[in-house]
N, C-alpha and C positions, 0 to 999 in steps of 0.2 A: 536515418531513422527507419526503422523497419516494423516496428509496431506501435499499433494507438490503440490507447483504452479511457475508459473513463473513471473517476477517483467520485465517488459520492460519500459524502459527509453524513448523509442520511438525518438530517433534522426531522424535526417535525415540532409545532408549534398550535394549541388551541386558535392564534389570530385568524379572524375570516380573510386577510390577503393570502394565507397560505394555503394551500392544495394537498399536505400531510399537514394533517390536524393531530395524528395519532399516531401509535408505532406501528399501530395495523397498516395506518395510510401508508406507511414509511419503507414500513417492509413490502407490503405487499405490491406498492409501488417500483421500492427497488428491484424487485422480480420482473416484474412488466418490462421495464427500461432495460434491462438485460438484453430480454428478448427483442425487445423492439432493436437496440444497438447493434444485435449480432445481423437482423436481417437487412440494417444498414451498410453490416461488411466490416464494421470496427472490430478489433484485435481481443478487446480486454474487457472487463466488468472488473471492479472493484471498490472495496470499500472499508472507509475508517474506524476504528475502534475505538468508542470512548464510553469509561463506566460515571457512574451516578450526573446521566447529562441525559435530555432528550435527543438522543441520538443514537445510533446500529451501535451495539454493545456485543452480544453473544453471535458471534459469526458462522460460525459450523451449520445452525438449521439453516440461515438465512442460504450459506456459500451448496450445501446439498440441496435446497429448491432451485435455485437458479442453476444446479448443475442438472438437475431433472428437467427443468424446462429449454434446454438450451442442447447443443451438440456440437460447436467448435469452437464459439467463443470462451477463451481463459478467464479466470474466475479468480479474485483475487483479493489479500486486504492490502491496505497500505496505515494504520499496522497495528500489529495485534503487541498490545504490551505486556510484555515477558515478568514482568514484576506480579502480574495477578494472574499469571496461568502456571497449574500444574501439569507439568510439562508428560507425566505419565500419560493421566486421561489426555491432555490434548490432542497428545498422539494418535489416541486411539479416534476423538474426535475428525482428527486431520484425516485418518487414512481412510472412516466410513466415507465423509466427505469426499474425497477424490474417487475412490471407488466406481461410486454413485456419477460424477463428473467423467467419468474416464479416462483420468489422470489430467485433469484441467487445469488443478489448483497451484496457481502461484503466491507462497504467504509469505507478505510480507511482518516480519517482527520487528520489535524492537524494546529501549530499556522505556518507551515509552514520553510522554509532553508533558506540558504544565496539564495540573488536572482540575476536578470541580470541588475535591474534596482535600482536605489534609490527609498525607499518607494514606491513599484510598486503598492499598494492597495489603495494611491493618484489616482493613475488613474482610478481605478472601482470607486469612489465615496466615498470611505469610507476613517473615520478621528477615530483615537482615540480619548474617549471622554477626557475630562479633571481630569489630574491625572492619566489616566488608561496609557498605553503601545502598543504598536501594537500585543504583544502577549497576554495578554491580551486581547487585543479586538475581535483575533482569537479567544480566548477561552468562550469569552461572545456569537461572532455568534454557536461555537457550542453547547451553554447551549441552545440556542433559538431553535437550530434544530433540537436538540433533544427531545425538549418539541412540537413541532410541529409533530413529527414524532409520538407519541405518540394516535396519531388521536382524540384528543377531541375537541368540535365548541369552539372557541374562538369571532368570529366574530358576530356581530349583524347583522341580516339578514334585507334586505330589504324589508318593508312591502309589496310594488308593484313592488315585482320580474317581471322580464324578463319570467322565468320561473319560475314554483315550488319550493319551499324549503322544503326538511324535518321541522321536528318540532326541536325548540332549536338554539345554539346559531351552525354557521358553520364552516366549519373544512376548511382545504385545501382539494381539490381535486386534481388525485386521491391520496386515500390512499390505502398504500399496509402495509396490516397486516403482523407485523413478522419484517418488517425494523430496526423499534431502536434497533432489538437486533443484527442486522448484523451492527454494527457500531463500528468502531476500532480507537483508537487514535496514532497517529503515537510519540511515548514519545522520546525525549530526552534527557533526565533526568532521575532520581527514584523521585522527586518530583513531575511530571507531571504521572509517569505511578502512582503513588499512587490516585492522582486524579481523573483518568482516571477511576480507580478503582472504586472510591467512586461513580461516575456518571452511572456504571455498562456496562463501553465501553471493546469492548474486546481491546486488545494489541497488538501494531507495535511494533517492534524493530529493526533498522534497521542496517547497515556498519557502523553508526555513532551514538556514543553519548557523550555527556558531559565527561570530563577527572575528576572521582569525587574521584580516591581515588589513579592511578597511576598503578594500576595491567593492568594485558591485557586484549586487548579488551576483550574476554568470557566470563573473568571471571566477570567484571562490571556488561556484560550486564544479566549475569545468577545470579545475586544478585538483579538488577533490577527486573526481572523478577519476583525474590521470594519476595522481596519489593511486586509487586503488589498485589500476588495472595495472602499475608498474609492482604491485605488492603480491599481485593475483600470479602474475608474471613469473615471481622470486618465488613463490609459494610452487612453484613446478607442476600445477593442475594439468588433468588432460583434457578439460573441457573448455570451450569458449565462456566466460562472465556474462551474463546479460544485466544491463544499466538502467534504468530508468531513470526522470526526474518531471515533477508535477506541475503544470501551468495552467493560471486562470485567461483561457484565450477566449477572446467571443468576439466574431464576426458579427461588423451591424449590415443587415442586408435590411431590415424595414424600419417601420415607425415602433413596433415591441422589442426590438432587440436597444432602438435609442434610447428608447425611455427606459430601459432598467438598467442599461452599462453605460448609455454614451456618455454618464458623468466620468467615466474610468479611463478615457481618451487622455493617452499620456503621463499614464499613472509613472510614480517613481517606488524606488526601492523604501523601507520603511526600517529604522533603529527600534530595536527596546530590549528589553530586559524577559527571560524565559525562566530566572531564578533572581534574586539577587546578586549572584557573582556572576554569573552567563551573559553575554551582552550579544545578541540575536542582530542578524538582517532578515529581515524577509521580502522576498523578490515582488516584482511589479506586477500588476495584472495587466494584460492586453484584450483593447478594446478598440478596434476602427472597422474603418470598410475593406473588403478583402488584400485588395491593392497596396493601402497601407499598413495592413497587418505583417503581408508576405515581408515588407521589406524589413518590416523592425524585425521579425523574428528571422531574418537571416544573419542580425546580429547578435543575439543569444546565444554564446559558445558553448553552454553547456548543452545546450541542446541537441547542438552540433555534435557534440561530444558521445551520448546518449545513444540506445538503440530501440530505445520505448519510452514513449511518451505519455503523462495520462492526464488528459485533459478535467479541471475539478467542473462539477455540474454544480447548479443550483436547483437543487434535488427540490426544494420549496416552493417551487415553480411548476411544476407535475413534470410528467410522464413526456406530456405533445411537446412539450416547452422544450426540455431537454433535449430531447429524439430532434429536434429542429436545430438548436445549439449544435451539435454535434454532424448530423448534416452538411451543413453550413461551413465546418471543416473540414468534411473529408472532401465535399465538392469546388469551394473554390479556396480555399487556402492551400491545401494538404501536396495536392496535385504540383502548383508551381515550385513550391520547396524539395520536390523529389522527396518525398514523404511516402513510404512503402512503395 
């Protein structure tokens, strides 16, 4: 393992137990925990995408503040769904963002999760086309966006510009060098991360994947894993893949860390349904005292497997809560496991 970050869900709830009551609380929170993480020494910041939900939706302000507030820590989503972004402005989005960050941004995409709405990417404008799928058609915007990412002019320039044009056909602006290769696919499957492979995207894996053969969660998701990296392989890339996958870890060191996880002490893996045809595992959350945390996660192969890790927060819990969660594993979990 050579990198850790943190995965924020970005809730926020009116209830008075929680500390984001708003999306102000939420955001302007998740900026805070940024910086407070980076000056802990952690790898990453990152965060989930989700539309018509009290939750971080619109990423780009949120990922250029925390790139303005910050200077080494990477910056990231885990994941932005492809089905409701146009992939032109994104781009344009992504590269002010990184800019801004100076080349920070690691984005994670994808065709997207169950959501809050029926067909919520009906409301952004967008239709699958005829015969294609909604996921599908996530995976069509991300072929575009990464072929835009790319920086070469596509566009016919206008002979009586406004302004100047270079010479040749024009790109998007701006472009930030270095981008397509900080782009990650968030897989569900071993058919998608093989994919993913093939396109030369590094790799998400998250609490959740496809139930494809009935083993437990680690073991799938660390076969997946080596799915990809033998596919990355064939694909004859000249760069090394970088892997991640996402776990609810939390050290109990006091009487507040008992009382909000020590019920999750020997949590197991979890069956259900992500569609009606899709039949989903979703992996365990770990919860004990450092000693025995070290030992169970020395048995989590995908982890092993892995080269970045991103610990999920309970972003609902503020800013100090988190920043001490997190802590907590770079000091006495992180260390013993040869973790960075």
């Amino acid at each position: 393992m050579k990198k850790l970050g943190f995965l924020s869900f970005g809730h926020w709830t009116p209830s008075p137990q929680s500390q984001t009551r708003s999306a102000a609380d939420t955001l302007l929170q998740s900026i805070e925990l940024a910086v407070a993480a980076e000056q802990l020494g952690l790898d990453g910041a990152y965060f989930r995408v989700h539309h018509f939900a009290r939750q971080l939706a619109s990423p780009f302000p949120l990922l250029a503040a925390v790139g303005a507030r910050t200077s080494k820590i990477e910056i990231g989503t885990a994941v932005i769904d492809m089905r409701y972004e146009n992939p032109l402005y994104m781009a344009e989005d992504a590269g002010s963002a990184d800019l801004i960050a100076g080349g920070r941004l690691q984005l994670g995409i994808s065709r997207g999760s169950p959501e809050q709405v029926i067909d919520g990417w009906r409301y952004f404008g967008y239709q699958p086309a005829e015969g294609e799928s909604d996921a599908d058609m996530g995976r069509r915007h991300a072929e575009v966006f990464l072929d835009i990412l790319r920086g070469e002019g596509f566009a016919k320039p206008n002979p009586q510009p406004m302004f100047p044009n270079p010479p040749g056909l024009l790109r998007l602006e701006p472009h930030s060098e270095g981008l397509r290769e900080r782009i990650w696919w968030g897989a569900g499957s071993n058919a998608t991360a093989v994919w993913a492979a093939k396109l030369g995207m590094n790799l998400q894996s998250s609490t959740l994947k496809n139930d494809e053969t009935g083993e437990p969660f680690h073991v799938q998701q660390a076969a997946q894993i080596r799915s990809y990296r033998a596919a990355w392989k064939e694909a004859g890339h000249s760069r090394e893949p970088r892997v991640s996958v996402s776990r609810s870890i939390f050290a109990l060191m006091d009487d507040r860390d008992r009382a909000y996880f020590g019920s999750e002490r020997g949590g197991e893996d979890q069956i259900g349904f992500i569609d009606p045809r899709t039949r989903a595992i979703f992996g365990r959350s770990y919860a004990a005292e450092p000693d025995v945390l070290i030992e169970q996660l020395r048995q989590d192969e995908a982890i092993a497997e892995a080269d970045t890790l991103l610990l999920t927060i309970p972003n609902q819990l503020g800013v100090d809560y988190c920043a001490h969660a997190i802590e907590a594993i770079l000091k006495h979990v992180a260390p013993a496991l040869g973790w960075r």
